[in-house]
PDB file of N, CA, C and O in Angstrom:
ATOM      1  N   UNK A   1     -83.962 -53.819 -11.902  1.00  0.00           N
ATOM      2  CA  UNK A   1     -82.791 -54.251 -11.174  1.00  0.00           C
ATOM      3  C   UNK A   1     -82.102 -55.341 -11.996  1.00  0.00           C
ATOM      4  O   UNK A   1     -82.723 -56.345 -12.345  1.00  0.00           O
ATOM      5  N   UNK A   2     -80.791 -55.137 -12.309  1.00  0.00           N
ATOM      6  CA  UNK A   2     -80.029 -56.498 -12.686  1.00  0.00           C
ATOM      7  C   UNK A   2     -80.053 -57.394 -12.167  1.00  0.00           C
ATOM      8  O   UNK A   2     -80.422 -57.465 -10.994  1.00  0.00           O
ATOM      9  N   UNK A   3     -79.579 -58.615 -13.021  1.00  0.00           N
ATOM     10  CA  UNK A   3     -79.469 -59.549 -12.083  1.00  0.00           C
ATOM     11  C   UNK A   3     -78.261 -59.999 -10.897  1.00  0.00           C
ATOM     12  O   UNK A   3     -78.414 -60.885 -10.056  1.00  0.00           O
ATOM     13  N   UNK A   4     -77.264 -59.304 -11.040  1.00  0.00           N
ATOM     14  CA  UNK A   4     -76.203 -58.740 -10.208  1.00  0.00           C
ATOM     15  C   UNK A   4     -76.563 -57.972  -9.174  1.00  0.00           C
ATOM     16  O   UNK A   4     -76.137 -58.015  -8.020  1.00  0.00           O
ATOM     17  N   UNK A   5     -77.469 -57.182  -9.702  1.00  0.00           N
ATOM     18  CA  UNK A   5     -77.555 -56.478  -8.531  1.00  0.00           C
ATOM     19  C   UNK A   5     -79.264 -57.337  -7.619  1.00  0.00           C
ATOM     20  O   UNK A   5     -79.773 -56.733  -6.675  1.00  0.00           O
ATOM     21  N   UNK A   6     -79.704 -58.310  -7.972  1.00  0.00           N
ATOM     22  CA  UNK A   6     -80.674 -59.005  -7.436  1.00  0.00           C
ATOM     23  C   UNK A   6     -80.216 -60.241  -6.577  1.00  0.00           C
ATOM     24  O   UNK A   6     -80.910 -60.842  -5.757  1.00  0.00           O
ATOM     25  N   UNK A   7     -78.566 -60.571  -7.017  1.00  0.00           N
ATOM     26  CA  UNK A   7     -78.005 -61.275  -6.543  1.00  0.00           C
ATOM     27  C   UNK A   7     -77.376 -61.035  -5.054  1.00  0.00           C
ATOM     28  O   UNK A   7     -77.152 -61.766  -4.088  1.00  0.00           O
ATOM     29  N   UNK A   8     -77.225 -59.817  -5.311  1.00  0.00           N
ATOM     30  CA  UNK A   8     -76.199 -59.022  -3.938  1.00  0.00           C
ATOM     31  C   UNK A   8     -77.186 -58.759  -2.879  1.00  0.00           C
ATOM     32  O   UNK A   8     -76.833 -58.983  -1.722  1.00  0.00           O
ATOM     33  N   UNK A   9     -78.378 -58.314  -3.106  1.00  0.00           N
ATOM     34  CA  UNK A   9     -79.838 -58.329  -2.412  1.00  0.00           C
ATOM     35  C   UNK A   9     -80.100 -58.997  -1.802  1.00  0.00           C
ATOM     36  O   UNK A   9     -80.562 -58.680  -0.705  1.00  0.00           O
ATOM     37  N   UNK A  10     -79.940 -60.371  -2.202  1.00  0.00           N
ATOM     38  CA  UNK A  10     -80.182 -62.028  -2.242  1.00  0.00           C
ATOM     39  C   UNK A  10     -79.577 -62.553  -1.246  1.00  0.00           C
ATOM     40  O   UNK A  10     -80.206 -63.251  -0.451  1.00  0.00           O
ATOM     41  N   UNK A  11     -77.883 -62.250  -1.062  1.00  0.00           N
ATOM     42  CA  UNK A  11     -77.604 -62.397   0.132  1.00  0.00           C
ATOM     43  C   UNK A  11     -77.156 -61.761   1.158  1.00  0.00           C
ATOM     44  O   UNK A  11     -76.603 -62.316   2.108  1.00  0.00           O
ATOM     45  N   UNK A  12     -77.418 -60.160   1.022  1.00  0.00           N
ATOM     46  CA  UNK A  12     -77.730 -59.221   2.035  1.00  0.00           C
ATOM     47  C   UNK A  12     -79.142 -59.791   3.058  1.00  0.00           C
ATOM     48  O   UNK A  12     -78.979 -59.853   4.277  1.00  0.00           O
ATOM     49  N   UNK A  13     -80.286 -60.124   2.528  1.00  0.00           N
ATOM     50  CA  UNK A  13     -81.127 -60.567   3.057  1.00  0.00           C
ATOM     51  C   UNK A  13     -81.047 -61.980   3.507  1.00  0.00           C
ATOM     52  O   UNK A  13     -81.877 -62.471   4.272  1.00  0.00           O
ATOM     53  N   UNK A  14     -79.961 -62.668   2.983  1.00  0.00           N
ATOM     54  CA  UNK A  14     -80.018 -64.192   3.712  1.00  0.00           C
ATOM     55  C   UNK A  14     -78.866 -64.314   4.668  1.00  0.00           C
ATOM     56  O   UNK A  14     -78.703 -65.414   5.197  1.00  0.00           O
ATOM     57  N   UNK A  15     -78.051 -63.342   4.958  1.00  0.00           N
ATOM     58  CA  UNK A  15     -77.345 -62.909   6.191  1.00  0.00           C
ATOM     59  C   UNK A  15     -78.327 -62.250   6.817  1.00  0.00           C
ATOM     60  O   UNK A  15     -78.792 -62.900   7.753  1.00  0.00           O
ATOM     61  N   UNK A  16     -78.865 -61.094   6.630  1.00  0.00           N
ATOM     62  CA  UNK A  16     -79.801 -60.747   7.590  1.00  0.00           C
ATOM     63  C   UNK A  16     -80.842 -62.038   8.543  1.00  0.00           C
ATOM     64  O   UNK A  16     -81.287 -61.839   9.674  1.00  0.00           O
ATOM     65  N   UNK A  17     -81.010 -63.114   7.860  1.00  0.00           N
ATOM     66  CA  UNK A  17     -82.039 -63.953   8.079  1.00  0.00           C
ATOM     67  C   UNK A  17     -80.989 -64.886   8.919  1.00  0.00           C
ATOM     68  O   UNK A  17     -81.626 -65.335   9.872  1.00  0.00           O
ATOM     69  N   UNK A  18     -79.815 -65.300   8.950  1.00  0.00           N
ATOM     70  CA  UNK A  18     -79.661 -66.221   9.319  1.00  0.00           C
ATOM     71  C   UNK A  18     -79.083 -65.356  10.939  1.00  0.00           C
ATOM     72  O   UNK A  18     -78.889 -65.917  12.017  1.00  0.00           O
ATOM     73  N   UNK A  19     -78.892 -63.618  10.572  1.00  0.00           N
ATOM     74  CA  UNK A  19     -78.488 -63.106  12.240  1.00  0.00           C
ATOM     75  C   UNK A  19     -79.618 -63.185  12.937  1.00  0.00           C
ATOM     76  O   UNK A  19     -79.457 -63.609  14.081  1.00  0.00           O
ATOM     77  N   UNK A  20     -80.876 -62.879  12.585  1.00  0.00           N
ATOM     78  CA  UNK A  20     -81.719 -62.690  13.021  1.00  0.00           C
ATOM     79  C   UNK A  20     -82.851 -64.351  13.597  1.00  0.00           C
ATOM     80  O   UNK A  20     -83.891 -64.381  14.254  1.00  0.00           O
ATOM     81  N   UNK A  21     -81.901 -65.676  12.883  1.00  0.00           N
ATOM     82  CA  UNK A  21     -81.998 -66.261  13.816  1.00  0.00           C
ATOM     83  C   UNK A  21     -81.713 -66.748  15.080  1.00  0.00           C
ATOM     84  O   UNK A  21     -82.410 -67.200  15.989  1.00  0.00           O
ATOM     85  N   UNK A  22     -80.050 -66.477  14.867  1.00  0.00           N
ATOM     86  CA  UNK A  22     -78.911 -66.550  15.592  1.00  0.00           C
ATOM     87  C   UNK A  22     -79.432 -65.856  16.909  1.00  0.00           C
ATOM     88  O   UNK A  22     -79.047 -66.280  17.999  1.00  0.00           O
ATOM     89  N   UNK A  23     -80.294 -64.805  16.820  1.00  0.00           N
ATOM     90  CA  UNK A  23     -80.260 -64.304  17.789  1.00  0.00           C
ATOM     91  C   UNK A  23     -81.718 -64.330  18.507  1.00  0.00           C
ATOM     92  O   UNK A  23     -82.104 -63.724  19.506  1.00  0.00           O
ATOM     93  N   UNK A  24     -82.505 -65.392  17.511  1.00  0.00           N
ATOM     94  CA  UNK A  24     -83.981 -65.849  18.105  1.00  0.00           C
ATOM     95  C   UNK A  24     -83.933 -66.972  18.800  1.00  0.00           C
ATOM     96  O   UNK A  24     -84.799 -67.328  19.599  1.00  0.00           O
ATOM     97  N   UNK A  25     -82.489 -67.830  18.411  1.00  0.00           N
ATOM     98  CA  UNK A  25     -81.548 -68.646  19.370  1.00  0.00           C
ATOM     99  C   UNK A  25     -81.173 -68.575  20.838  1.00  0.00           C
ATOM    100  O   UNK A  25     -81.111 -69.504  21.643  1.00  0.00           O
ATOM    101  N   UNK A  26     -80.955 -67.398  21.006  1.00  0.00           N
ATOM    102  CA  UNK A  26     -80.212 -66.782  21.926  1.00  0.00           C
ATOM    103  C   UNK A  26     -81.092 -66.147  22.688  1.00  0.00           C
ATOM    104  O   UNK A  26     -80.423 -65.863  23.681  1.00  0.00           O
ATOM    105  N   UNK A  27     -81.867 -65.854  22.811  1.00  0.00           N
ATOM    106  CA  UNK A  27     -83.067 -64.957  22.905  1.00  0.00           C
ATOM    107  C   UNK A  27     -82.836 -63.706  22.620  1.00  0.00           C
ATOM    108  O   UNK A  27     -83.579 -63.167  23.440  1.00  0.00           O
ATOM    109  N   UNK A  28     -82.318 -62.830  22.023  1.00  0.00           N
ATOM    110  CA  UNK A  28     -82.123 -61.602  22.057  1.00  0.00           C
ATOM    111  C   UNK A  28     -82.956 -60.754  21.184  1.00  0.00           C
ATOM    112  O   UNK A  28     -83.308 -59.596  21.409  1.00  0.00           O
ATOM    113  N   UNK A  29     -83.214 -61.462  20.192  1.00  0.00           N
ATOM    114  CA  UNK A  29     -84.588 -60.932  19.280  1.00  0.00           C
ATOM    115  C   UNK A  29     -85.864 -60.834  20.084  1.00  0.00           C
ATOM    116  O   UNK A  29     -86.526 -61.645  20.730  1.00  0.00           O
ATOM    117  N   UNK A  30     -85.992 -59.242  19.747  1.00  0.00           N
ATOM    118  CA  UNK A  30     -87.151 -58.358  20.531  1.00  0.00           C
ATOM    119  C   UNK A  30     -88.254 -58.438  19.336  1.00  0.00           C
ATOM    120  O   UNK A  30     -89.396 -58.595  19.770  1.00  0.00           O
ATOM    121  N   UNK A  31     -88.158 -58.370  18.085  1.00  0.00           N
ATOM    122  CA  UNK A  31     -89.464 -58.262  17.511  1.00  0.00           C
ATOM    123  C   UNK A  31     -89.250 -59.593  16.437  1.00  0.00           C
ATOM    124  O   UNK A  31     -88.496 -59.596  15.464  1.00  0.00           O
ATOM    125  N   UNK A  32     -90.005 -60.556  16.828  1.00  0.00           N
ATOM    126  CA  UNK A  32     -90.173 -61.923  15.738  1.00  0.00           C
ATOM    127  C   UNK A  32     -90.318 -61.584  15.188  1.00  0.00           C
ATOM    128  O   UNK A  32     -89.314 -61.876  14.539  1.00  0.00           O
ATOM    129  N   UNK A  33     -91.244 -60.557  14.145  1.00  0.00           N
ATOM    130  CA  UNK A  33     -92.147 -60.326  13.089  1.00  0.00           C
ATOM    131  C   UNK A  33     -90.774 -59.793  11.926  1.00  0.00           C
ATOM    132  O   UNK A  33     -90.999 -60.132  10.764  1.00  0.00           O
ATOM    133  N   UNK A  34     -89.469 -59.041  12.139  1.00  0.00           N
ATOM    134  CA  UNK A  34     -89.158 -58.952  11.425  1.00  0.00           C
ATOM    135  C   UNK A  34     -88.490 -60.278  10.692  1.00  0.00           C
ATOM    136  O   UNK A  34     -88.371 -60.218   9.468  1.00  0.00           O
ATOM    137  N   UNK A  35     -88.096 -61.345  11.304  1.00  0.00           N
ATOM    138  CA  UNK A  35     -87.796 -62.665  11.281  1.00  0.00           C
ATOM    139  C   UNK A  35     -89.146 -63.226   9.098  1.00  0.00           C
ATOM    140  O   UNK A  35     -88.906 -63.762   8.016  1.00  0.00           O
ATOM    141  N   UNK A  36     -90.380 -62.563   9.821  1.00  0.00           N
ATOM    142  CA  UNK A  36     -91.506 -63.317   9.379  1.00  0.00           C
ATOM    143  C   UNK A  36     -90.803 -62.225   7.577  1.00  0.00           C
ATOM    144  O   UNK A  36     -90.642 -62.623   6.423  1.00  0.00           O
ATOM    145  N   UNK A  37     -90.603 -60.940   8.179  1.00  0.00           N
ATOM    146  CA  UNK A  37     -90.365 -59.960   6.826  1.00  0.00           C
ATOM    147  C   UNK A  37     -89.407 -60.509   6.002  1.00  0.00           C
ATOM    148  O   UNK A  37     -89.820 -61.004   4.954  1.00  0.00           O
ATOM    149  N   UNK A  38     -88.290 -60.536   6.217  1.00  0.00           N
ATOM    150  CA  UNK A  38     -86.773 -60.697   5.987  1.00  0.00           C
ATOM    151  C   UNK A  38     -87.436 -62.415   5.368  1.00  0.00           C
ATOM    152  O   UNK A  38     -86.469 -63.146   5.151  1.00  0.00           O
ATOM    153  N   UNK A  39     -88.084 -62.755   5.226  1.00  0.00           N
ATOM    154  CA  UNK A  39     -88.214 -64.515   5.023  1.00  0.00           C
ATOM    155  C   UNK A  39     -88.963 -64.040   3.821  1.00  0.00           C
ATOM    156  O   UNK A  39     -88.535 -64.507   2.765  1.00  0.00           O
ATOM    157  N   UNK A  40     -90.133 -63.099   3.713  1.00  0.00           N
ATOM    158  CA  UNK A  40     -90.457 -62.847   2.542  1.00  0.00           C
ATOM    159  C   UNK A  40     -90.404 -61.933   1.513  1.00  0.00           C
ATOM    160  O   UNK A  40     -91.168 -61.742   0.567  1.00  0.00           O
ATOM    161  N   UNK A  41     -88.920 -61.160   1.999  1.00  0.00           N
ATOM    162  CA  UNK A  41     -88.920 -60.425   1.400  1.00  0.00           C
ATOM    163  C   UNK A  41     -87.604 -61.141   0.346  1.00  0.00           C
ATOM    164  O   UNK A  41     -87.268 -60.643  -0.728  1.00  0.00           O
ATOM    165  N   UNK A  42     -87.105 -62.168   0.843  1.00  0.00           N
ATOM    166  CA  UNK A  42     -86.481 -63.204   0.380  1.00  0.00           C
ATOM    167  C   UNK A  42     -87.050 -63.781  -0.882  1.00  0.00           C
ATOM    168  O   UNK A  42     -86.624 -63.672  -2.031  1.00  0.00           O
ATOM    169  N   UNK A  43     -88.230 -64.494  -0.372  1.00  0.00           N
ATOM    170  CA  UNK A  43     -89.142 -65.011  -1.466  1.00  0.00           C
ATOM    171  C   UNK A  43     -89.689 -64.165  -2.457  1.00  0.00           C
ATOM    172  O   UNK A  43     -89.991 -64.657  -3.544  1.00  0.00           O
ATOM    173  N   UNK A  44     -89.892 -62.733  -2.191  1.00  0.00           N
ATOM    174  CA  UNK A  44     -90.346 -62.030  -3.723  1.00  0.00           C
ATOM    175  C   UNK A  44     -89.163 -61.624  -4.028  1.00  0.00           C
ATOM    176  O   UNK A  44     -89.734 -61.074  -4.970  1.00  0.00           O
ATOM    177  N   UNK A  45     -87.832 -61.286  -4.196  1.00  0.00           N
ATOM    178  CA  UNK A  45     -86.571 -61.674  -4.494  1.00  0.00           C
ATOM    179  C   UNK A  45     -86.683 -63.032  -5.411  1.00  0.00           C
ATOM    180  O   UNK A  45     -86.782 -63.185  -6.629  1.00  0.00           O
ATOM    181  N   UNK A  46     -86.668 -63.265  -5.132  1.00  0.00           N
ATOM    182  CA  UNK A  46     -86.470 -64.865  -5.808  1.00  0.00           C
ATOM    183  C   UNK A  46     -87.426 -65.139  -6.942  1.00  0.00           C
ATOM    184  O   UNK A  46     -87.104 -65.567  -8.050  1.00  0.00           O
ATOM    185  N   UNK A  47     -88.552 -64.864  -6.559  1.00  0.00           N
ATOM    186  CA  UNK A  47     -89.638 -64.877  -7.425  1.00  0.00           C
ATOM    187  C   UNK A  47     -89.253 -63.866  -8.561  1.00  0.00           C
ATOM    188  O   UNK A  47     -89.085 -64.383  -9.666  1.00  0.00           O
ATOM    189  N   UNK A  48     -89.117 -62.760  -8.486  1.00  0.00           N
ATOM    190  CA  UNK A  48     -88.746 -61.924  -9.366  1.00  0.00           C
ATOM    191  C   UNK A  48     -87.236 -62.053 -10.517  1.00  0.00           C
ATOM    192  O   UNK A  48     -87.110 -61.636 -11.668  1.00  0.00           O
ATOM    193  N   UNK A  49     -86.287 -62.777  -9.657  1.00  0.00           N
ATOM    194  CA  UNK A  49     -85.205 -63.223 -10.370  1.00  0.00           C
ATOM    195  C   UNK A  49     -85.863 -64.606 -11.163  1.00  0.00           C
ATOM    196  O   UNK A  49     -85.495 -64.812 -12.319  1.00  0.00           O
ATOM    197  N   UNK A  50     -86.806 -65.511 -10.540  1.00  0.00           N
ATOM    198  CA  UNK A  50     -87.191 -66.533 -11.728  1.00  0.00           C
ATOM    199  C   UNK A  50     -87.651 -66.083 -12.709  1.00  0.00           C
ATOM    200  O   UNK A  50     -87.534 -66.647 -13.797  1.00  0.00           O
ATOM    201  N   UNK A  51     -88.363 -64.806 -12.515  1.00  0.00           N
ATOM    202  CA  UNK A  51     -89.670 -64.151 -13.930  1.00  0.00           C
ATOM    203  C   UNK A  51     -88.501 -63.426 -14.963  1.00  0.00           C
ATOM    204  O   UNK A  51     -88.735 -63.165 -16.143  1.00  0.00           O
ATOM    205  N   UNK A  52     -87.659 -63.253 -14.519  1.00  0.00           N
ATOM    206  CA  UNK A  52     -86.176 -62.501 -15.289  1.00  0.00           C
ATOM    207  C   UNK A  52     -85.845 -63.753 -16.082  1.00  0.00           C
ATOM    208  O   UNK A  52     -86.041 -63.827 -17.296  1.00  0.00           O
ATOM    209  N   UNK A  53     -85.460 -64.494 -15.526  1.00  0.00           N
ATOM    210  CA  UNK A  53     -84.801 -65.850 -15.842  1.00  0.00           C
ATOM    211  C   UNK A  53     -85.841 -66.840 -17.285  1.00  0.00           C
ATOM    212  O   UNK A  53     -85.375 -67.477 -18.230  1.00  0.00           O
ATOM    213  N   UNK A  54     -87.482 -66.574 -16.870  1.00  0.00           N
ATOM    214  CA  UNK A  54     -87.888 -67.016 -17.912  1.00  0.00           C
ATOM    215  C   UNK A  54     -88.021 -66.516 -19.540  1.00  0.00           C
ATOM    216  O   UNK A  54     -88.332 -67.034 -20.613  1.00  0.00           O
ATOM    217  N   UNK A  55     -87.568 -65.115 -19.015  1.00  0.00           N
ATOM    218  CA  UNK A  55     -88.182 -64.199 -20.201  1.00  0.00           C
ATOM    219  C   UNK A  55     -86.885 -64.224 -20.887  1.00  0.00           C
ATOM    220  O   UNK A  55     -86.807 -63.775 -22.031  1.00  0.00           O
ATOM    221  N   UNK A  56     -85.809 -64.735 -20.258  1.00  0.00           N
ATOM    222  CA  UNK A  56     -84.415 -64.573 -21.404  1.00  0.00           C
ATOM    223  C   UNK A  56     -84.709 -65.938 -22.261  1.00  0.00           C
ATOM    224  O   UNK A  56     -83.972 -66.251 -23.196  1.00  0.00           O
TER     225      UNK A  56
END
């Protein structure tokens, strides 16, 4: 994956994260656990754009 395209990922998933609090706010979120996904699926994102980042 580019890093363009790791970028766009990046904040597809950190909108996802911030609706999916919005609505753990609100109560309307039926399953927490995806809350727990979307948080790490964030972090190996990230992780993977640093290991890109060292090798240039």
């Amino acid at each position: 994956m580019s890093a363009e395209d790791c970028q766009k990922e990046l904040m597809g998933l950190l909108k996802e994260q911030f609706n999916l609090r919005m609505q753990r706010a609100t109560g309307q979120l039926a399953q927490t656990a995806n809350l727990r996904v979307v948080r790490r699926n964030i972090a190996r994102l990230r992780t993977v754009m640093n290991e890109q980042k060292g090798k240039q």
